[in-house]
C-alpha positions in Angstrom: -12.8 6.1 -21.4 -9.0 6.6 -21.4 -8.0 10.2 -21.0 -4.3 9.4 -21.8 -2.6 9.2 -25.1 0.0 6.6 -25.1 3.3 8.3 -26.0 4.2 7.7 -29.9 7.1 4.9 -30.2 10.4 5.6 -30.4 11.9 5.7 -34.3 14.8 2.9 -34.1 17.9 4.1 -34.3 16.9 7.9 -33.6 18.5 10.5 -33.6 21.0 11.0 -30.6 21.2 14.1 -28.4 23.8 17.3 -28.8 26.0 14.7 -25.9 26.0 11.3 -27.7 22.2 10.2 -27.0 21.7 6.7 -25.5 24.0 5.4 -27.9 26.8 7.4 -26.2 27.3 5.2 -23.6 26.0 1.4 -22.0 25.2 3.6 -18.5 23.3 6.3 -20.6 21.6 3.5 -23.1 20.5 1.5 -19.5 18.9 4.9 -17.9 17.1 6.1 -20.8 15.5 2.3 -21.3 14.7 2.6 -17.5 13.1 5.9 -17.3 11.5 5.9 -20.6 9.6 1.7 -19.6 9.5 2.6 -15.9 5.2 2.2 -16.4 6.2 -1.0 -18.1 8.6 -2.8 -15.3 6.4 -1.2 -12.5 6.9 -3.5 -9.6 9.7 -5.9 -11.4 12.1 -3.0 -10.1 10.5 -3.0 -6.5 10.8 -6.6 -6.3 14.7 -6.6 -7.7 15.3 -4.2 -4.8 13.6 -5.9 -2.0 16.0 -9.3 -3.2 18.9 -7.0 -2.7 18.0 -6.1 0.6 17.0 -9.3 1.8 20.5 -10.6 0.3 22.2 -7.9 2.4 20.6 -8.4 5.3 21.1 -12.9 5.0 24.7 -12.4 5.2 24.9 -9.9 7.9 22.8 -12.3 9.9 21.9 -15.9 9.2 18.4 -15.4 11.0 17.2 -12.9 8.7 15.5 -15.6 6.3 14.7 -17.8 9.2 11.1 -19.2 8.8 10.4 -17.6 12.2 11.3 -14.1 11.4 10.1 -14.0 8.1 6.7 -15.0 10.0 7.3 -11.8 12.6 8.0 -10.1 9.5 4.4 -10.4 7.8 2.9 -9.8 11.1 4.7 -6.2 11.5 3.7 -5.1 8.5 -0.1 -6.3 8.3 -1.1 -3.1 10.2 1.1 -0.4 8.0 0.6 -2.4 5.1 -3.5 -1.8 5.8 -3.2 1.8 6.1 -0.4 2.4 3.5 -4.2 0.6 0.9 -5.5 3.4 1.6 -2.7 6.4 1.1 -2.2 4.3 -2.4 -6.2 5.5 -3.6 -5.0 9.4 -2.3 -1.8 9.5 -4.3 -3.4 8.3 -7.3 -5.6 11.4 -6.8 -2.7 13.6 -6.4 -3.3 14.4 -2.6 -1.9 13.1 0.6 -3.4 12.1 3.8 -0.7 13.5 6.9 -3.9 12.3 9.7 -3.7 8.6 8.9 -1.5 8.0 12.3 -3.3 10.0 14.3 -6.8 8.4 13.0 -5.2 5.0 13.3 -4.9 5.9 16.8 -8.0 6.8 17.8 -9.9 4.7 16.3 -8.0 1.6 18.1 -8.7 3.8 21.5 -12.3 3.9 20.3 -12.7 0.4 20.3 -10.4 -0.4 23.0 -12.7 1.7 25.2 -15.8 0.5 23.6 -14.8 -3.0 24.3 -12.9 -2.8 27.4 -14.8 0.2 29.4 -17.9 0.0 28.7 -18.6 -4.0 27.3 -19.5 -3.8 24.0 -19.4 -6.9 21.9 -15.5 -6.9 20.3 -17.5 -7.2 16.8 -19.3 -4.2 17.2 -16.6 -2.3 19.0 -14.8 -3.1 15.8 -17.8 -1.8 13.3 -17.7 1.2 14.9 -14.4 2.0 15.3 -14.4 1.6 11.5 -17.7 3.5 11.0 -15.9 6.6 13.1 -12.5 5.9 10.9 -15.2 6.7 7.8 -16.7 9.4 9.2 -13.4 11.2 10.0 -12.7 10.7 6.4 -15.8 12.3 4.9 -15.2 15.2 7.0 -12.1 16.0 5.9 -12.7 15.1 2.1 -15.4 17.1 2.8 -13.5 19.7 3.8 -11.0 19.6 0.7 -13.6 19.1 -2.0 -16.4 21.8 -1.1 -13.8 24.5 0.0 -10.8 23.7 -2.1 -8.4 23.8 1.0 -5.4 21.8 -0.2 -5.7 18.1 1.4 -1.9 18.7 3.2 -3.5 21.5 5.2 -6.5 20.2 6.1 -4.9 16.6 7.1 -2.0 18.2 8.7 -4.5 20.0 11.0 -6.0 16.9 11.4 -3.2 15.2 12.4 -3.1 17.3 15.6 -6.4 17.6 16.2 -7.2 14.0 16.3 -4.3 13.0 18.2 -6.0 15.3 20.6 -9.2 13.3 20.3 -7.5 10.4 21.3 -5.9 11.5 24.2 -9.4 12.8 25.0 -11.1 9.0 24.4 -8.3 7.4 26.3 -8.9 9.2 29.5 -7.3 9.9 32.8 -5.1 6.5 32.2 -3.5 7.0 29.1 -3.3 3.3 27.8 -6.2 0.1 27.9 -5.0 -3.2 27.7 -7.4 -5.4 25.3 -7.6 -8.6 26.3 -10.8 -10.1 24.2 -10.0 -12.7 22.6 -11.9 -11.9 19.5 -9.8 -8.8 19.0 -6.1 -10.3 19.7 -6.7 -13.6 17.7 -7.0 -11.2 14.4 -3.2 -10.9 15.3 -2.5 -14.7 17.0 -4.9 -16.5 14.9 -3.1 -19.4 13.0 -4.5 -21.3 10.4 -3.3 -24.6 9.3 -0.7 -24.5 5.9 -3.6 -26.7 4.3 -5.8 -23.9 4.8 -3.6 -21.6 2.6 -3.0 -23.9 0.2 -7.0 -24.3 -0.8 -6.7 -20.1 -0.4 -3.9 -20.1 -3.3 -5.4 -23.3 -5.4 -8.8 -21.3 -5.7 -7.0 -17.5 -6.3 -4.9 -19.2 -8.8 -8.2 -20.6 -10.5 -9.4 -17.3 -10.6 -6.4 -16.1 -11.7 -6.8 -18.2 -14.7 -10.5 -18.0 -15.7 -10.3 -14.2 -15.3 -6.8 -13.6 -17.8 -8.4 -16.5 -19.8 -12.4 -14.3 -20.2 -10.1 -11.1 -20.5 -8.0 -12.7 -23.8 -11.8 -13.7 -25.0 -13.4 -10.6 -24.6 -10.6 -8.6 -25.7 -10.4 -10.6 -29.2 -13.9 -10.3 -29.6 -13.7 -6.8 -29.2 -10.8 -6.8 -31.8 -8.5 -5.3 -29.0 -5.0 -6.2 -29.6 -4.5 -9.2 -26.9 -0.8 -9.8 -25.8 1.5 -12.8 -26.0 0.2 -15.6 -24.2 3.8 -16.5 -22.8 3.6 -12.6 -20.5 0.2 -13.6 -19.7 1.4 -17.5 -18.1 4.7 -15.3 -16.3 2.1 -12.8 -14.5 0.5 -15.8 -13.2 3.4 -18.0 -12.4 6.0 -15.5 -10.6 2.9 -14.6 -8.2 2.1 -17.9 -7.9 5.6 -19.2 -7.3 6.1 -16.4 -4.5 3.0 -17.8 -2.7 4.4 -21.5 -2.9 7.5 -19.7 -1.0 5.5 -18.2 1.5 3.1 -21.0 2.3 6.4 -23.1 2.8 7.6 -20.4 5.4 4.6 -20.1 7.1 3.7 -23.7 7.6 7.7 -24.6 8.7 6.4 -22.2 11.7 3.5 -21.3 13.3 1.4 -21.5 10.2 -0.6 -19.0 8.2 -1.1 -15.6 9.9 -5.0 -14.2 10.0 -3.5 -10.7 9.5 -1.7 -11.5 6.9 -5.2 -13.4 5.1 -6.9 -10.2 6.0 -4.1 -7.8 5.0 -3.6 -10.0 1.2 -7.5 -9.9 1.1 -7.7 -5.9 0.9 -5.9 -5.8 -1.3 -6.4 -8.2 -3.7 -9.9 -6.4 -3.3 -8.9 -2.9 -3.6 -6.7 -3.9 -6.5 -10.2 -5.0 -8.5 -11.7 -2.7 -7.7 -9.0 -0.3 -8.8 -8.9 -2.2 -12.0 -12.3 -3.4 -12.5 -14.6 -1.1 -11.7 -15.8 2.2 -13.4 -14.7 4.1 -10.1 -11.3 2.6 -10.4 -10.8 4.3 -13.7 -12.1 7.7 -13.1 -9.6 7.6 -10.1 -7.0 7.4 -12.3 -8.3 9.8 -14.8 -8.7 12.9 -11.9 -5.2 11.9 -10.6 -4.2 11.9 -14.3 -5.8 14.9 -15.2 -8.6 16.1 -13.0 -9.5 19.1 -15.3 -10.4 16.8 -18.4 -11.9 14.6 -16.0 -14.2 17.0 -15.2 -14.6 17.7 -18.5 -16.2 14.7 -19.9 -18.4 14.5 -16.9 -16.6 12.4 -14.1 -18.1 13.4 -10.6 -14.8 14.5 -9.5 -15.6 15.8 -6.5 -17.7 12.6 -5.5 -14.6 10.5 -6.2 -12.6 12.7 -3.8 -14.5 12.4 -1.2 -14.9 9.0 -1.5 -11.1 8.1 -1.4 -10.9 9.9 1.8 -13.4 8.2 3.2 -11.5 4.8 2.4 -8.0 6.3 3.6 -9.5 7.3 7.1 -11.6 3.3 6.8 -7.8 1.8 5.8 -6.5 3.8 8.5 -8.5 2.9 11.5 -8.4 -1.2 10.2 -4.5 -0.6 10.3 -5.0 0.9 13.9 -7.5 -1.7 15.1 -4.7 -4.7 13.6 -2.0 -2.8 15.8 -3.4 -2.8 18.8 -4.4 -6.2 18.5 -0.7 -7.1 17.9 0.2 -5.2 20.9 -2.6 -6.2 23.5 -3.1 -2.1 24.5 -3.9 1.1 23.1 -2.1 3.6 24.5 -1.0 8.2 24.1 1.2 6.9 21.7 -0.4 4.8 19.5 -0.2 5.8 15.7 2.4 8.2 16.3 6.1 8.0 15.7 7.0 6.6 12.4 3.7 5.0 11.6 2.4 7.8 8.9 6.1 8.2 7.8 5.9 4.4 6.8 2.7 4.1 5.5 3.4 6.8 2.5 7.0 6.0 2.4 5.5 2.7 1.6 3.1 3.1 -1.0 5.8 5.2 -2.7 8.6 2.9 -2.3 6.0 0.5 -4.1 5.7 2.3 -6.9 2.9 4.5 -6.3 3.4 8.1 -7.5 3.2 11.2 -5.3 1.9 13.5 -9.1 -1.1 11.3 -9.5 -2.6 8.9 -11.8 0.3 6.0 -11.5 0.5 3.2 -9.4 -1.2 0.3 -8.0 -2.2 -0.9 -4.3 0.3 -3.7 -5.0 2.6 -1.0 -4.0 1.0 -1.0 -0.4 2.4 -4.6 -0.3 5.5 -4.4 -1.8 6.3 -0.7 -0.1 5.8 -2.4 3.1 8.0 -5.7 2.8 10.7 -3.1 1.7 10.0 -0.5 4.5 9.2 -3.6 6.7 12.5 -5.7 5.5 15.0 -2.8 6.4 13.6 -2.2 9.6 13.5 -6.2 10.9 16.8 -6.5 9.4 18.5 -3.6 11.3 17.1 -4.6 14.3 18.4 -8.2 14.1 21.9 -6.2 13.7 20.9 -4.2 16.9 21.2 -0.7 15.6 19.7 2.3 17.2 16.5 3.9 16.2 18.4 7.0 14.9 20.1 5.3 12.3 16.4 3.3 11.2 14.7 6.9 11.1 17.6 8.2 8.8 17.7 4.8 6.4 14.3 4.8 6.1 14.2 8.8 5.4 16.8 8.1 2.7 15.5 5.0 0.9 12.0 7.1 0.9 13.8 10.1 -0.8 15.6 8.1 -3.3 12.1 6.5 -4.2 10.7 10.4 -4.9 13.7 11.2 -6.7 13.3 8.1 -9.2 9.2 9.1 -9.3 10.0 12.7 -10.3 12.6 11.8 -12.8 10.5 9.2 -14.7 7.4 11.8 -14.4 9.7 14.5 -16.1 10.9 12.1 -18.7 7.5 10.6 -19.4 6.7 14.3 -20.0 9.1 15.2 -22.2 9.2 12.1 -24.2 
């Protein structure tokens, strides 16, 4: 059941504002169209930005587009990328998460010390770093939903006390080296390109049985069905993007496990999001969680649930760092690793007032976050100037989400 009234088009030709309306001007006519279709282009403008700054970055240096460092590339942001899945699922609810470094954190010390100290099978050191990740999350959403704390005090406090915890987990030594060869290879596994190529034939199959049964069902229904040409573009720009990136990845080292495992979530998440009756009342509560509540969506139940993922996303992100890094140490899941998890689902498009977005965004957010960060360190620039790029590109991306919430508002 929708809970949203789409907004009542636009008379042609309207009347223009006391300053000239849209009509005034080509720069006034291009903003309103922006803000007033921003739902509409979604991740089209993401994408346009991310060509920009890839263009930018191939002429300051002609190894940015290399096959080899567009390979490092997907490999430094599997592990953000996994945790920014799950901050998506809490902005659509209109909350935040400020643990998900710290949880990332410990978990990875969890099974590093699991594993490594005391010689538990890598699987199961895995399971239950994931299991604790979960349970971390249902105490906090716990927490939120049966005292009504707001989620940025409760997660803030949790950022410090489970950075604590880890210290705690990681002992006297401060850092473990993993060396199993089960939990690096989620990192240093590479597959063969034919292996991705019978991954993108059968998703593109999918692809087209599923738009295909949607366009059935929908007509059958007497749903209005769109044109068939936007249905063959949302199949073929996707499609033509994974051409690219098999091409990359099999001119190098081949086809990245983290990356499989990274698309996989969410591609899953997405469905789910999408798909599934617990997809849509996430969106209604971060829409509008009073008439949510209202026609009888467990609200609460939802909440706690999301957190519950964030903290799983969160320790899966931590657990594909440390393999990347072969240790687990104080610092792990600190410094900018929470700032570019939710400056990554926002840059994607995700919005921090609820109820908009899409954990595409966790991709897209983190090739962006990811692009600016590989490119400024091929042009050897100091941290300072990342932390302050980064800061800014994430406050232009809130600045663009408030002003098309406020005109969707007021249109």
């Amino acid at each position: 059941m929708s809970l949203s009234t789409a907004p009542a088009p636009q008379p042609a030709g309207g009347p223009p504002d006391a300053g000239g309306g849209p009509e005034g001007s080509p720069l006034k006519r291009l903003f309103a169209f922006s803000s007033l279709n921003a739902a509409k282009l979604g991740s089209l403008q993401v994408v346009i930005g991310l060509v920009v700054i890839w263009t930018v970055f191939a002429l300051a240096h002609d190894r940015f587009l290399t096959a080899t460092n567009l390979t490092n590339l997907a490999l430094q942001i599997a592990a953000v990328g996994t945790i920014s899945i799950g901050v998506v699922l809490v902005l659509l609810l209109g909350e935040i998460d400020l643990s998900i470094g710290s949880v990332s954190g410990l978990c990875a010390g969890i099974m590093a010390v699991l594993n490594v100290k005391h010689g538990l099978d890598p699987v199961l050191a895995i399971v239950l770093a994931l299991l604790a990740g979960a349970a971390i999350g249902l105490l906090q959403g716990a927490i939120v939903t049966a005292f009504g704390v707001p989620s940025f005090v409760v997660t803030l406090g949790g950022l410090i006390a489970w950075q604590g915890a880890q210290l705690m987990v990681l002992g006297d030594t401060g850092s473990i080296n993993v060396t199993d060869p089960t939990i690096t290879g989620l990192t240093s596994t590479f597959y063969p390109a034919e292996v991705g190529w019978a991954l993108a034939a059968a998703g593109l199959a999918v692809a087209v049985v599923a738009t295909v049964r949607s366009r059935r069902s929908r007509t059958a229904a007497g749903l209005p069905v769109g044109a068939v040409a936007w249905d063959v573009v949302r199949i073929a720009l996707p499609a033509a993007v994974g051409v690219a990136a098999l091409l990359m990845f099999g001119s190098a080292r081949g086809v990245p496990l983290s990356v499989l495992i990274f698309l996989g979530l969410v591609i899953a998440m997405d469905l789910v999001c999408r798909r599934t009756l617990f997809g849509r009342h996430l969106f209604a509560i971060g829409g509008n969680a009073k008439a949510a509540r209202r026609v009888g969506i467990k609200v609460k139940r939802i909440r706690l649930l999301v957190f519950v993922l964030a903290s799983t996303f969160a320790a899966a992100g931590g657990i594909l760092a440390a393999s990347r890094l072969l240790a687990v140490n104080q610092a792990s899941g600190s410094g900018d690793v929470l700032l570019n998890a939710i400056a990554g689902a926002v840059i994607g498009g995700t919005s921090l007032f609820g109820g908009r977005g899409s954990v595409w965004s966790a991709l897209l957010g983190a090739l962006v976050i990811g692009s600016v960060s590989n490119g400024m360190d091929l042009l050897a620039l100091e941290s300072s100037v990342k932390f302050m790029v980064t800061g800014a590109v994430l406050v232009l991306a809130v600045v663009i989400d408030a002003t098309t919430n406020r005109r969707r508002d007021d249109a």
